[in-house]
Every structure is written in C-alpha cells, then in structure tokens.
MOPAC internal coordinates of N, CA, C and O (Angstrom, degrees):
PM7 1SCF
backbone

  N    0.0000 0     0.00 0     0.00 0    0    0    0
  C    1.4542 1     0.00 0     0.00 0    1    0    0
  C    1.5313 1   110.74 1     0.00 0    2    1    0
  O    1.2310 1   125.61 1   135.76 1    3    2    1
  N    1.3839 1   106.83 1   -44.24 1    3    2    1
  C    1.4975 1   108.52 1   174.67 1    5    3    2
  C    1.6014 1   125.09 1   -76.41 1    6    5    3
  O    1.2310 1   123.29 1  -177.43 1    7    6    5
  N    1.5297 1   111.30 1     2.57 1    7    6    5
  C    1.5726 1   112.67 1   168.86 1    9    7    6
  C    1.7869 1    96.17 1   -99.73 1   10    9    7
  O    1.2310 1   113.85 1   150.61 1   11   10    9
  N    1.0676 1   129.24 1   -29.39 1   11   10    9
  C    1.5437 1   127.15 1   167.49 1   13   11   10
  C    1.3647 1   110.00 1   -62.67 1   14   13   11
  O    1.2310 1   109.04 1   155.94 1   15   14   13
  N    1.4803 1   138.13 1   -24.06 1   15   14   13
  C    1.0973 1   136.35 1   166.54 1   17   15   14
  C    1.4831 1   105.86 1   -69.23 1   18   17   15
  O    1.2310 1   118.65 1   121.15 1   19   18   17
  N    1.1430 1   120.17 1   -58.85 1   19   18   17
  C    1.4865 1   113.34 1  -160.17 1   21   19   18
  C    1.7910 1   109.45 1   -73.06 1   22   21   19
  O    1.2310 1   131.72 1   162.28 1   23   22   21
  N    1.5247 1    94.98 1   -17.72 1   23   22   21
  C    1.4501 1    95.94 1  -162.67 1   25   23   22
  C    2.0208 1    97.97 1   -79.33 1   26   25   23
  O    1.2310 1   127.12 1   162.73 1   27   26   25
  N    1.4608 1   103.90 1   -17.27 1   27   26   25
  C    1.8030 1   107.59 1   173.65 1   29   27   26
  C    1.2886 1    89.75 1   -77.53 1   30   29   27
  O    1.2310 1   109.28 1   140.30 1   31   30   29
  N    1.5739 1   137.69 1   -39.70 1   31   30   29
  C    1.3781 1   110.68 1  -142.77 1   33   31   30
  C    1.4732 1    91.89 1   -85.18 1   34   33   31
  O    1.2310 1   119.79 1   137.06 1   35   34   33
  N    1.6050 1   118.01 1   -42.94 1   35   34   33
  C    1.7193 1   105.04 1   171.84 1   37   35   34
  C    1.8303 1   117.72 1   -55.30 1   38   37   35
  O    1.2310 1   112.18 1   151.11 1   39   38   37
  N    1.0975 1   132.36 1   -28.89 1   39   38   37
  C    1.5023 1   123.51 1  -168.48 1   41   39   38
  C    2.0215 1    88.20 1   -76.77 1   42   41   39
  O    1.2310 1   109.45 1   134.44 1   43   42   41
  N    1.3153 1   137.38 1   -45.56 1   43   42   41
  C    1.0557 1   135.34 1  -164.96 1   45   43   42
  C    1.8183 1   116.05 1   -84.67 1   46   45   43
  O    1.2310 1   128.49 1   164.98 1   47   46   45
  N    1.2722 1   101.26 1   -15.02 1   47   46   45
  C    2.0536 1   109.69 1   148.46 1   49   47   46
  C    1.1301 1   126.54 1   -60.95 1   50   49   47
  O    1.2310 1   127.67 1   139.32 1   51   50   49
  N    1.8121 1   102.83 1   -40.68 1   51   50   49
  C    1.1375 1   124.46 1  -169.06 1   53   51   50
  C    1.5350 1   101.43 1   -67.34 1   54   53   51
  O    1.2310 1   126.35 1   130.62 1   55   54   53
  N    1.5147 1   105.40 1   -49.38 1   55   54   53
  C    1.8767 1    91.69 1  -155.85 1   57   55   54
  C    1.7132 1    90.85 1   -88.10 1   58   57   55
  O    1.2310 1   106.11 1   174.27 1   59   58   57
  N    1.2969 1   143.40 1    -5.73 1   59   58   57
  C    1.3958 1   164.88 1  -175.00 1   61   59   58
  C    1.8633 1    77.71 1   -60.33 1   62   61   59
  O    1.2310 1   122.77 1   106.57 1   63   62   61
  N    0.8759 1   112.30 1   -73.43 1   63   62   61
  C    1.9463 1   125.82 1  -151.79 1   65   63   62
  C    1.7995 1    78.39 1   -80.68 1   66   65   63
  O    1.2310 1   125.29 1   123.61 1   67   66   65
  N    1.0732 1   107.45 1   -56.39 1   67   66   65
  C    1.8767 1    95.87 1  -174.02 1   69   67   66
  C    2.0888 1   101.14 1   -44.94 1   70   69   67
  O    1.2310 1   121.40 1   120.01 1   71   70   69
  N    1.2570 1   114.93 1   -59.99 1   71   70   69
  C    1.3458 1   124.68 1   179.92 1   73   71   70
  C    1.9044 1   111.93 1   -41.08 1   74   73   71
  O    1.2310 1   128.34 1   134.85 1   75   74   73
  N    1.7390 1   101.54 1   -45.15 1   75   74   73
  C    1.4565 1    93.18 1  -156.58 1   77   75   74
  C    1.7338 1    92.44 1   -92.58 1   78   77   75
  O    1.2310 1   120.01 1   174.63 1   79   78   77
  N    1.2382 1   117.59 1    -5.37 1   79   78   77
  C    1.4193 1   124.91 1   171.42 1   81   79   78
  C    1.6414 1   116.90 1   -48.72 1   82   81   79
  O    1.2310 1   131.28 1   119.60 1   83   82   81
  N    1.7868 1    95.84 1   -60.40 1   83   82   81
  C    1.2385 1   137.68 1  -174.04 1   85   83   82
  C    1.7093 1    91.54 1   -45.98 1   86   85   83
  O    1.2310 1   129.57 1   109.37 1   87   86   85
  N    1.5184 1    99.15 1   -70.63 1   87   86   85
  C    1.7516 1   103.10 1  -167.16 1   89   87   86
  C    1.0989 1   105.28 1   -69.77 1   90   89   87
  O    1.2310 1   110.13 1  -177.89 1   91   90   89
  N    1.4292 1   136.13 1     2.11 1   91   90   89
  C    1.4252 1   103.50 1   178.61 1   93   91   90
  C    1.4424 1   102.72 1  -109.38 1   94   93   91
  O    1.2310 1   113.79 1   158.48 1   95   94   93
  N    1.7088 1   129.36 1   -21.52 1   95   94   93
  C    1.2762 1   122.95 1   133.82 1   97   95   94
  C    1.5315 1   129.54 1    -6.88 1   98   97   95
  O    1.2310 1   132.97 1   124.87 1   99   98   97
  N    1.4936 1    92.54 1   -55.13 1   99   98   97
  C    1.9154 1   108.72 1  -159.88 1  101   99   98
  C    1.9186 1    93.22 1   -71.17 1  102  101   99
  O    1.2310 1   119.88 1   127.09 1  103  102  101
  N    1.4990 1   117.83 1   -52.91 1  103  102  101
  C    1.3207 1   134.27 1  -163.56 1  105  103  102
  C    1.8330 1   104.23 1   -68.62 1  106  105  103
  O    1.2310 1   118.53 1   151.93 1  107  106  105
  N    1.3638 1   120.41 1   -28.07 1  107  106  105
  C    1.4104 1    98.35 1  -175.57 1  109  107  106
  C    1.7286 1    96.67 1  -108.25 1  110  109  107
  O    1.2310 1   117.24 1   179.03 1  111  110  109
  N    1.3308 1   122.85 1    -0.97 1  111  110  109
  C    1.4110 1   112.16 1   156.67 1  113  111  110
  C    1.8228 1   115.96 1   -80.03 1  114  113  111
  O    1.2310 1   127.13 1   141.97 1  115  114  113
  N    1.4488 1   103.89 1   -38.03 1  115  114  113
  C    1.8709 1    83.79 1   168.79 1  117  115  114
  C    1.5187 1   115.85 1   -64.26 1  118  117  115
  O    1.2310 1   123.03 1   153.10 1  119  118  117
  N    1.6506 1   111.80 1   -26.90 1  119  118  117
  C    1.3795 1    96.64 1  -166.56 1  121  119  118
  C    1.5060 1   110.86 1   -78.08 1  122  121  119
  O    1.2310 1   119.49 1  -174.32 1  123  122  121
  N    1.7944 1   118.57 1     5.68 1  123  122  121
  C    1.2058 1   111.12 1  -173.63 1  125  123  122
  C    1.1457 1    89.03 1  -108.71 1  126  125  123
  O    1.2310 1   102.22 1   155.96 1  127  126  125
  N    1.4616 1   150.12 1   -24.04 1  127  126  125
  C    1.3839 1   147.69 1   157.45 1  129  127  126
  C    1.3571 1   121.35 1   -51.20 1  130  129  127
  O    1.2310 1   119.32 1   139.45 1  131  130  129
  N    1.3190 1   118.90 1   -40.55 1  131  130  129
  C    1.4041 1   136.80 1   147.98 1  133  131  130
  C    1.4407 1   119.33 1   -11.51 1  134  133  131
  O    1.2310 1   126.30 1    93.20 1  135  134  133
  N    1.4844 1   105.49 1   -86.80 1  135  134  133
  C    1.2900 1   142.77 1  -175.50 1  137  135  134
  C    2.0318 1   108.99 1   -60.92 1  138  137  135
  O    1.2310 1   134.78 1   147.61 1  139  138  137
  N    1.0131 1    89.01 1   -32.39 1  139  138  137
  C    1.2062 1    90.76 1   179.47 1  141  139  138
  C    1.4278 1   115.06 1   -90.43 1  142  141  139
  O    1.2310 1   115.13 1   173.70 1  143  142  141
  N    1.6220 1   126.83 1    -6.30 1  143  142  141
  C    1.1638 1   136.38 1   170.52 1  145  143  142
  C    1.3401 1   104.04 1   -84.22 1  146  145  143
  O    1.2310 1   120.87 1   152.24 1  147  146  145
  N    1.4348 1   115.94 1   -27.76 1  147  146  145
  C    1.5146 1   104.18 1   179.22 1  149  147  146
  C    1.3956 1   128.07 1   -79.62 1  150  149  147
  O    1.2310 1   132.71 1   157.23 1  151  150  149
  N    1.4840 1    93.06 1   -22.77 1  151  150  149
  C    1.8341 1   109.40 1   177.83 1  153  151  150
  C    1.1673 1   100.98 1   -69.52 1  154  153  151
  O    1.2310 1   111.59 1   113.46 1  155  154  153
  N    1.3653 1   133.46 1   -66.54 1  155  154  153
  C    1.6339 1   137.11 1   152.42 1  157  155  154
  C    1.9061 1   117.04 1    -1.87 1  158  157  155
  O    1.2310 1   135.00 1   107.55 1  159  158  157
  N    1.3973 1    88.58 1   -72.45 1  159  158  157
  C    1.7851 1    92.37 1  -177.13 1  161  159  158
  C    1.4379 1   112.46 1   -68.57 1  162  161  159
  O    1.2310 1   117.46 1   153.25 1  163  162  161
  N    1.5536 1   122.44 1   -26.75 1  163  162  161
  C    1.2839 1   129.16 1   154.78 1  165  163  162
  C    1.5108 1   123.25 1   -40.70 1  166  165  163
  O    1.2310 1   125.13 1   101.79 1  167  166  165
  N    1.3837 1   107.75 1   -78.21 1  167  166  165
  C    1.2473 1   116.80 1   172.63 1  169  167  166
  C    1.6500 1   128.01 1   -51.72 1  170  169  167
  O    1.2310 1   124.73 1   163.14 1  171  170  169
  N    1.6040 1   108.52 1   -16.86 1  171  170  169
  C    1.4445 1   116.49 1   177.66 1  173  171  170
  C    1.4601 1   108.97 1   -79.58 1  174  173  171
  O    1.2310 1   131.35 1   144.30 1  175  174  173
  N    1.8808 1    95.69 1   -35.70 1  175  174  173
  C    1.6707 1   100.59 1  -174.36 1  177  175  174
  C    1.5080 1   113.48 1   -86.44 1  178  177  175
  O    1.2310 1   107.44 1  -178.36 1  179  178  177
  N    1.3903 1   141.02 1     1.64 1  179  178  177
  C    0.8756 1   153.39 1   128.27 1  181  179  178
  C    1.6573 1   116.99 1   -36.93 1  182  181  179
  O    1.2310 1   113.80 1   110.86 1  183  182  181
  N    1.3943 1   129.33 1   -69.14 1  183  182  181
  C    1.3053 1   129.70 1  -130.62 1  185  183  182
  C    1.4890 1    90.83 1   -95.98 1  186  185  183
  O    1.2310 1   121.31 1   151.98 1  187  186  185
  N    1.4556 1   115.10 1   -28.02 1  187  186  185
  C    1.4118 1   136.35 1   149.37 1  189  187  186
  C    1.8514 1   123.24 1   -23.63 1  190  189  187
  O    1.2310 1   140.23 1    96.73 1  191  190  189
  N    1.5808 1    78.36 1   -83.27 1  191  190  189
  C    1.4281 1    72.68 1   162.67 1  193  191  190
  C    1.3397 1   133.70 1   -76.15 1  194  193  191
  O    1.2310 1   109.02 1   166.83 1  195  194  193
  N    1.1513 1   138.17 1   -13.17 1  195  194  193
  C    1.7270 1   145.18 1   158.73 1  197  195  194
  C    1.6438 1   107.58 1   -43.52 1  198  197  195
  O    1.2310 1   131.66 1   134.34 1  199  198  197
  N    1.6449 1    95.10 1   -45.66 1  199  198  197
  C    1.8620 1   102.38 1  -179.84 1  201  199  198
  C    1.6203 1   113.90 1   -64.37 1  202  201  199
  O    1.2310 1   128.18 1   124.64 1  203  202  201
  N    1.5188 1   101.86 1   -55.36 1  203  202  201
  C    1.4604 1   102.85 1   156.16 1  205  203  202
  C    1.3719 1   138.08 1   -31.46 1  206  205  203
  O    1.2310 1   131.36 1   123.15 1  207  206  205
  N    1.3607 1    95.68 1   -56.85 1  207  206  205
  C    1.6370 1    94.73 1   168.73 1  209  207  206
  C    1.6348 1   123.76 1   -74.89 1  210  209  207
  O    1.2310 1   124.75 1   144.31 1  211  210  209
  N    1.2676 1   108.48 1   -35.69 1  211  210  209
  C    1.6883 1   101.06 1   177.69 1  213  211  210
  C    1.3647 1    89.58 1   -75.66 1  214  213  211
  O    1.2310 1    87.33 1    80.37 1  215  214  213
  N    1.1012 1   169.56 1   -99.63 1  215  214  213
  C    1.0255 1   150.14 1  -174.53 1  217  215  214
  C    1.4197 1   137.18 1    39.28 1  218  217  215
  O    1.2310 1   138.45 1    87.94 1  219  218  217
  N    1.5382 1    81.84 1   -92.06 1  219  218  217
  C    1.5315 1   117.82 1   166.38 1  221  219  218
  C    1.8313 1   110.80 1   -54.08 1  222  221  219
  O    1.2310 1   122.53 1   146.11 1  223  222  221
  N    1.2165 1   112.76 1   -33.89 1  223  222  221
  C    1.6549 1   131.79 1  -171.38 1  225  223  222
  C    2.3932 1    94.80 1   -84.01 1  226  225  223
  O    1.2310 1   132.55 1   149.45 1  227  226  225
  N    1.2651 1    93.35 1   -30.55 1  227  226  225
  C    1.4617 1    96.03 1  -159.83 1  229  227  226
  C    2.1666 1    96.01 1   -65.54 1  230  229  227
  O    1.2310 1   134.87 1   136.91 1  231  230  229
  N    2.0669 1    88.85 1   -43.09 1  231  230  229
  C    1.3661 1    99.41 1  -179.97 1  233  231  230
  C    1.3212 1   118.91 1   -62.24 1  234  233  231
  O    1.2310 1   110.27 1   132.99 1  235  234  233
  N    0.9136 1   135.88 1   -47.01 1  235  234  233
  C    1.3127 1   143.78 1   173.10 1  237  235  234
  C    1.4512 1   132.05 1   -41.56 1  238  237  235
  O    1.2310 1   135.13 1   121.32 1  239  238  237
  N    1.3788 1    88.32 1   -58.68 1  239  238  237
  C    1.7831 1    99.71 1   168.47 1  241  239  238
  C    1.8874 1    95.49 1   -64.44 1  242  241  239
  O    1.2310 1   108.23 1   118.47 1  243  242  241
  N    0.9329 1   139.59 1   -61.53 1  243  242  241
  C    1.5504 1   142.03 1  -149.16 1  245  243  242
  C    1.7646 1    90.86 1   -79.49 1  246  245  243
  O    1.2310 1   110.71 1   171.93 1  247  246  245
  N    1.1969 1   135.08 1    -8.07 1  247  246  245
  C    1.3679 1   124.60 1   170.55 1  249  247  246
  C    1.9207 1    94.85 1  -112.88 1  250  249  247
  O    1.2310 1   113.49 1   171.42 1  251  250  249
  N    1.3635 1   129.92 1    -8.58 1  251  250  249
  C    1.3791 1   122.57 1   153.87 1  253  251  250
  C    1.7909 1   111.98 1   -62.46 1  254  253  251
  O    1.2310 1   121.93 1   138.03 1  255  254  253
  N    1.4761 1   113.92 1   -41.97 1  255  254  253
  C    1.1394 1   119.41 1  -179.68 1  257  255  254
  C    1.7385 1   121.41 1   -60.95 1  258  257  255
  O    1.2310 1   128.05 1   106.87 1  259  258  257
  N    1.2132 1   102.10 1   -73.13 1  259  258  257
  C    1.7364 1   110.93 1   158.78 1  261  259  258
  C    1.6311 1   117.38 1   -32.24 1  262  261  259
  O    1.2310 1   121.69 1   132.15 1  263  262  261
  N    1.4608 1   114.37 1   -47.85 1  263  262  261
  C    1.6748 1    99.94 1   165.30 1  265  263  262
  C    1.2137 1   123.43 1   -89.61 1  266  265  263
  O    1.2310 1   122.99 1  -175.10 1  267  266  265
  N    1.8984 1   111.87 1     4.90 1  267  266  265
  C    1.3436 1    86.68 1   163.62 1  269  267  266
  C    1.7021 1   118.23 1  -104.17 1  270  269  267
  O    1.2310 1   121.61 1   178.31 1  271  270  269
  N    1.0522 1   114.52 1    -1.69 1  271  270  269
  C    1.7722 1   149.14 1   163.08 1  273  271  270
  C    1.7158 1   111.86 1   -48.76 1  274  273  271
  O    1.2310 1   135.67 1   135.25 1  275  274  273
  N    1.8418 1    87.27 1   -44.75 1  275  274  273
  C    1.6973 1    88.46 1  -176.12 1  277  275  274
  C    1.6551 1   103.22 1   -97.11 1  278  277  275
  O    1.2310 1   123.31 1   155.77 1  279  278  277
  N    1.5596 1   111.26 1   -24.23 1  279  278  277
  C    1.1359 1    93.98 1   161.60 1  281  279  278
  C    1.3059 1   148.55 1   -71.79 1  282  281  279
  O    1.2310 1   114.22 1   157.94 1  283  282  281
  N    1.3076 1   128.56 1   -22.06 1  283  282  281
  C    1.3499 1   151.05 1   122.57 1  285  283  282
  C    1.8542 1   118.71 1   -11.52 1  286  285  283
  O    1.2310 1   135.29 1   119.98 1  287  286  285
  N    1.2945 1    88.01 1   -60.02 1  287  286  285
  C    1.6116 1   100.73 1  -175.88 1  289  287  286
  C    1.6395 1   104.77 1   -55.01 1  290  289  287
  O    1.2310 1   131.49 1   116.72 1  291  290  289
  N    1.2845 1    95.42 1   -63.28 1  291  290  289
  C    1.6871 1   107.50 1   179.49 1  293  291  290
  C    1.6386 1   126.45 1   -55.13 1  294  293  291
  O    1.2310 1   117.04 1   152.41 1  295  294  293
  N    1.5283 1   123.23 1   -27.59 1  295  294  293
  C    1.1378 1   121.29 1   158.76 1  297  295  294
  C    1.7160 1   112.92 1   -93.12 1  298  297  295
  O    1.2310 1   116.73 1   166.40 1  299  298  297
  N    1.0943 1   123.83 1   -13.60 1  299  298  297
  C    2.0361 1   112.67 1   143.39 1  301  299  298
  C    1.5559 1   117.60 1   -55.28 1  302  301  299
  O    1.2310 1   115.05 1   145.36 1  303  302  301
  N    1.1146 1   127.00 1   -34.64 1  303  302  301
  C    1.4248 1   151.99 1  -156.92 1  305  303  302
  C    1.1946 1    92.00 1   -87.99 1  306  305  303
  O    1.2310 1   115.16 1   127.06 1  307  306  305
  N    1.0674 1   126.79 1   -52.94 1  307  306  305
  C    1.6762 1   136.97 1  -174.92 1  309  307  306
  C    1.4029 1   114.94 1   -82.50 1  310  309  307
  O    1.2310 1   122.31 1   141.38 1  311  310  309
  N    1.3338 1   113.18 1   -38.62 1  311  310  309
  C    1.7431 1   106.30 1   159.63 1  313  311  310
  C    1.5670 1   126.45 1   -76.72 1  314  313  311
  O    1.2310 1   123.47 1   143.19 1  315  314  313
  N    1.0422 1   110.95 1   -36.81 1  315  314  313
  C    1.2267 1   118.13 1   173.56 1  317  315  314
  C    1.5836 1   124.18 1   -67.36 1  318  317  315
  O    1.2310 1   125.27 1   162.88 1  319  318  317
  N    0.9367 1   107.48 1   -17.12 1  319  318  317
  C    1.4186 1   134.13 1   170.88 1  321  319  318
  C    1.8255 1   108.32 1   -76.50 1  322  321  319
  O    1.2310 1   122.14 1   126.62 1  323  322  321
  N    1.6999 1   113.50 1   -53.38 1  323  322  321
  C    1.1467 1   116.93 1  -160.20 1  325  323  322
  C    1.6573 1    94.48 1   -76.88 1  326  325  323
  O    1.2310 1   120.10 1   180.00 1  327  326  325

C-alpha cells in the first residue's frame, strides 16, 4: 500500500513540473508577444506622427503659396488699375 502511495505521489510531481513547465512556457511567450505589441504601438505612434507632421508641413507650404498667389494678384490688380 505504501509503494502505491509513493508511486501516486511521484506520477503527481511529475505532472506538477509537467504543469509548471507548461506555464512558464505560456509566461515567456506572452511576455514576448507582449513586448512585441509595444514595439508595434510604438512604431505606429511614431510613423503617425511623421504623417502628422509632413502633413502639417504639406499645409503650410500650400497656404505660403495661396498668399503668395494672392499677393501677386493684388499688386497686378493694383497696377493695372493705376
């Protein structure tokens, strides 16, 4: 009876270390899935803002153009006039 005891308590160590094997498998693949979601949201929030800024750079120049278009216009307007 007492080798049937020991022989459960070794098969239930066994799957104990099989179990904590398992989870620690499970724990350094999320933490590399993890990590790699952050480089991801990094790199999105980066490329983001790059768009933003040329963007913002695209508007600028094209409203430099328009005042210098209307400024132009307005001194033709003004000679042609005089």
């Amino acid at each position: 009876m007492l080798e049937v005891l020991n022989d459960a308590e070794r098969s239930a160590l066994r799957a104990a270390d099989a179990v904590n094997s398992l989870l620690d498998a499970l724990r350094a693949h999320l933490k590399e899935v993890a990590s790699n979601t952050v480089a991801h949201v990094e790199l999105e929030r980066d490329a983001s803002k790059r768009l933003q800024g040329a963007a913002m750079e695209a508007a600028n120049r094209g409203m430099r153009f328009i005042n210098a278009c209307m400024s132009s216009f307005n001194v033709c307007a003004v000679w042609h006039a005089g």
